[in-house]
VEXDREN-2710 file (C-alpha; in Angstrom, 1 decimal):
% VEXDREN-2710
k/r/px/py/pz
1/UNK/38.2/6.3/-40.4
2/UNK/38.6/6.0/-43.9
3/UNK/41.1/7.3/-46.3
4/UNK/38.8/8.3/-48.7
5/UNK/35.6/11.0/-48.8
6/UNK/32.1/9.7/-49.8
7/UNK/32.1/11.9/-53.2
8/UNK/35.4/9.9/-53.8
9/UNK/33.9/6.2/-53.1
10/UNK/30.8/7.3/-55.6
11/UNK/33.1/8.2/-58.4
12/UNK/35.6/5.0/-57.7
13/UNK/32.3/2.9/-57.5
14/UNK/31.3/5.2/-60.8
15/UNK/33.8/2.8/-63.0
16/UNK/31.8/0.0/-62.2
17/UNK/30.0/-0.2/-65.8
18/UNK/26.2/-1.4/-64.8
19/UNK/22.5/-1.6/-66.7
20/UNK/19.7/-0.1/-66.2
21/UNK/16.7/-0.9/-64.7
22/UNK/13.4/0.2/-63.7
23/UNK/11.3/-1.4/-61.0
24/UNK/7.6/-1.4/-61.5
25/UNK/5.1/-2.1/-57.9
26/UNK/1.9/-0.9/-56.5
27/UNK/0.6/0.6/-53.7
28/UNK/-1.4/-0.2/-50.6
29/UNK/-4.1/1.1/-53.3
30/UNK/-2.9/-0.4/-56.4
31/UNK/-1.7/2.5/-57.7
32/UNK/1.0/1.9/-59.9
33/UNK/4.6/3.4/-59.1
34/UNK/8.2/3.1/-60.6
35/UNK/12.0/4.1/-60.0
36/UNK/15.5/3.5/-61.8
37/UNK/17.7/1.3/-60.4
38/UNK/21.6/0.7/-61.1
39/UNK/21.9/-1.5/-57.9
40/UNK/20.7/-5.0/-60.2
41/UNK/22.5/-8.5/-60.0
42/UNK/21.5/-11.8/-60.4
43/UNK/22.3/-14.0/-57.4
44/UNK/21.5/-17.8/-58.0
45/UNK/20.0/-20.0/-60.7
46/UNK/18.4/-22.6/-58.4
47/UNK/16.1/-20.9/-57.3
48/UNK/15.9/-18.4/-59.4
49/UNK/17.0/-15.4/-57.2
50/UNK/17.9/-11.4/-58.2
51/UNK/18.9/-8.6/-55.7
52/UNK/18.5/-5.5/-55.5
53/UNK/18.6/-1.8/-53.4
54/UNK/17.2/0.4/-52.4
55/UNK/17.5/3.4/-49.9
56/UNK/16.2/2.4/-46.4
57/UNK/13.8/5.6/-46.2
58/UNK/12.5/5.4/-49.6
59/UNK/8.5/5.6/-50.0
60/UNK/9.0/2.5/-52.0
61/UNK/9.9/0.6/-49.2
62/UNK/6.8/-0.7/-47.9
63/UNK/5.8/-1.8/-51.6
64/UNK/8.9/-4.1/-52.4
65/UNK/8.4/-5.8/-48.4
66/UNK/8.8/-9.5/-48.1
67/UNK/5.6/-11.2/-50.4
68/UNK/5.3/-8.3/-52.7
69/UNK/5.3/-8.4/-56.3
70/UNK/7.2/-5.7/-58.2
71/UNK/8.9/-6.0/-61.6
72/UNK/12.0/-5.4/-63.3
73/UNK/12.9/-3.9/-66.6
74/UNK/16.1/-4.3/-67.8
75/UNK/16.0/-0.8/-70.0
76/UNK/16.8/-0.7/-74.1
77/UNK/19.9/1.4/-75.2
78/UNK/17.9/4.0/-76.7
79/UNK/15.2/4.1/-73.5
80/UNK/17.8/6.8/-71.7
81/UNK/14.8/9.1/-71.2
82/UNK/12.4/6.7/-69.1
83/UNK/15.8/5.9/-66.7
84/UNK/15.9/9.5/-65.9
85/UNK/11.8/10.1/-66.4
86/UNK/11.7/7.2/-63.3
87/UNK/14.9/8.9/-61.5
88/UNK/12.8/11.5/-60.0
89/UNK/9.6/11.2/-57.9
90/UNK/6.2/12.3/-59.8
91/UNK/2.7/12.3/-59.6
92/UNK/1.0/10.3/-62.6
93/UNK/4.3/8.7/-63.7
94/UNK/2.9/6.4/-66.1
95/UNK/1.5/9.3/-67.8
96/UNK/2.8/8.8/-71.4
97/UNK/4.8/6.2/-70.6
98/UNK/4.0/3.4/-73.3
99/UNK/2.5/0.7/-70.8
100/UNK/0.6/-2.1/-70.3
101/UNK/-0.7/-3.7/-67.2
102/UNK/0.0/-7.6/-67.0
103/UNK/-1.8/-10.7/-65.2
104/UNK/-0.1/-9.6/-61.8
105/UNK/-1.7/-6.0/-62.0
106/UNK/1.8/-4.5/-62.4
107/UNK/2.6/-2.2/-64.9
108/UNK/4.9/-3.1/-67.8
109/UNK/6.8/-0.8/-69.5
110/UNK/7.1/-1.5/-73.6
111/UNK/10.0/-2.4/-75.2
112/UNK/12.6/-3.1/-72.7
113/UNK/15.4/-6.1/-73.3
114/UNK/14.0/-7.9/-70.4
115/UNK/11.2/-8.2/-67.6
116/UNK/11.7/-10.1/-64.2
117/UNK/8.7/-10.7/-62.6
118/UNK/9.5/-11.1/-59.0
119/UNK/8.3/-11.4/-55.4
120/UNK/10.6/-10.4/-52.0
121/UNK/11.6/-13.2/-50.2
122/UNK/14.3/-11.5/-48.2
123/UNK/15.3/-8.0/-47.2
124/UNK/18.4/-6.8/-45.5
125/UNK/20.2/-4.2/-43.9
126/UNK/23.4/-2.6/-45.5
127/UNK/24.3/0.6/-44.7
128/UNK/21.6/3.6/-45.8
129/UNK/20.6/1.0/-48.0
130/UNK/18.4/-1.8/-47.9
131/UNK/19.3/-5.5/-49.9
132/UNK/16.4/-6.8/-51.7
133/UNK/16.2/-10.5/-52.6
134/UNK/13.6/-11.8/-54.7
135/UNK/12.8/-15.0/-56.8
136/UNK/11.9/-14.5/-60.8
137/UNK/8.2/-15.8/-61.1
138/UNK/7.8/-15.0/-65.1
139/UNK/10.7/-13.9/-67.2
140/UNK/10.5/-12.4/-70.8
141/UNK/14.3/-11.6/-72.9
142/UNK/14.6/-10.1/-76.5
143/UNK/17.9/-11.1/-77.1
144/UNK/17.9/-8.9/-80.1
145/UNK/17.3/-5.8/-78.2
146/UNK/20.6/-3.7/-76.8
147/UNK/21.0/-2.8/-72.8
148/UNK/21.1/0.7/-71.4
149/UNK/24.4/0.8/-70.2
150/UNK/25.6/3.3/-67.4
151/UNK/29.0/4.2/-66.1
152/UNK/30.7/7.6/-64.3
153/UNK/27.2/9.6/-64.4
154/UNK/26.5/9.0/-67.9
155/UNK/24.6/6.9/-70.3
156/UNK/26.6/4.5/-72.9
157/UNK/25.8/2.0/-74.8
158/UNK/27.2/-1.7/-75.5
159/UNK/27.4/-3.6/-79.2
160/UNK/27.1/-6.8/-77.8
161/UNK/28.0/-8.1/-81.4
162/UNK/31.3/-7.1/-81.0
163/UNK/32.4/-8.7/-77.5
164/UNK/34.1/-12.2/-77.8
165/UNK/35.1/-14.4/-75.0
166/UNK/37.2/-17.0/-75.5
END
């Protein structure tokens, strides 16, 4: 048993400072859908591989399976509002949402620091939580634009300018 309650191991896993994304997919009907996602991280450069998760019961599920398409925005520091407009489940969620639909049919969110076409190759079981592995078809970067950052419940943002590595 562990030492520690599952409030506890959310906060601790809180300080982990991560982006922001949203992931873009369709339906059985094409209808387009989104949700934010913290759970991000790139896996390998040859092939190009990302992961990501999502809960095992989610309705999304069956439109992020092995072969589908969905896409990932990597949010803009000052795009707060579309991370928390994606957060919840809605009818019509592109409503308003600056948008355009690409090549793929998936909807692309405007002005975001980066887009990851991707399809599933892989999905597996941790926990309440499933791991989704998928290759980056088509990439677009603005390396001018700022990340959302989040960390312990909140927004912040990042001057990349100002971080040196030696």
């Amino acid at each position: 048993m562990a030492s520690f309650t599952s409030q506890e191991l959310r906060k601790g896993f809180g300080s982990f400072a991560t982006g922001v994304t949203v992931i873009t997919c369709l339906d059985e009907e094409q209808n387009h859908h989104g949700i934010t996602i913290s759970s991000f991280n790139t896996v390998s450069l040859e092939p190009p591989l990302i992961l990501w998760s999502l809960k095992k019961h989610s309705r999304f599920m069956p439109w992020v399976e092995l072969g589908k398409k969905h896409l990932i925005h990597v949010l803009e520091r000052t795009q707060e509002d579309l991370a928390m407009h994606f957060a919840t489940v809605k009818h019509h969620q592109f409503d308003g949402v600056p948008h355009q639909v690409v090549n793929s049919g998936l909807s692309q969110i405007d002005e975001c620091v980066a887009y990851y076409e991707c399809e599933t190759v892989s999905v597996h079981t941790g926990g309440d939580h499933n791991i989704i592995v998928a290759k980056v078809l088509h990439l677009k970067n603005d390396p001018d634009k700022e990340p959302l950052i989040y960390a312990r419940s909140k927004f912040v943002g990042l001057d990349i300018a100002e971080i040196k590595i030696n």
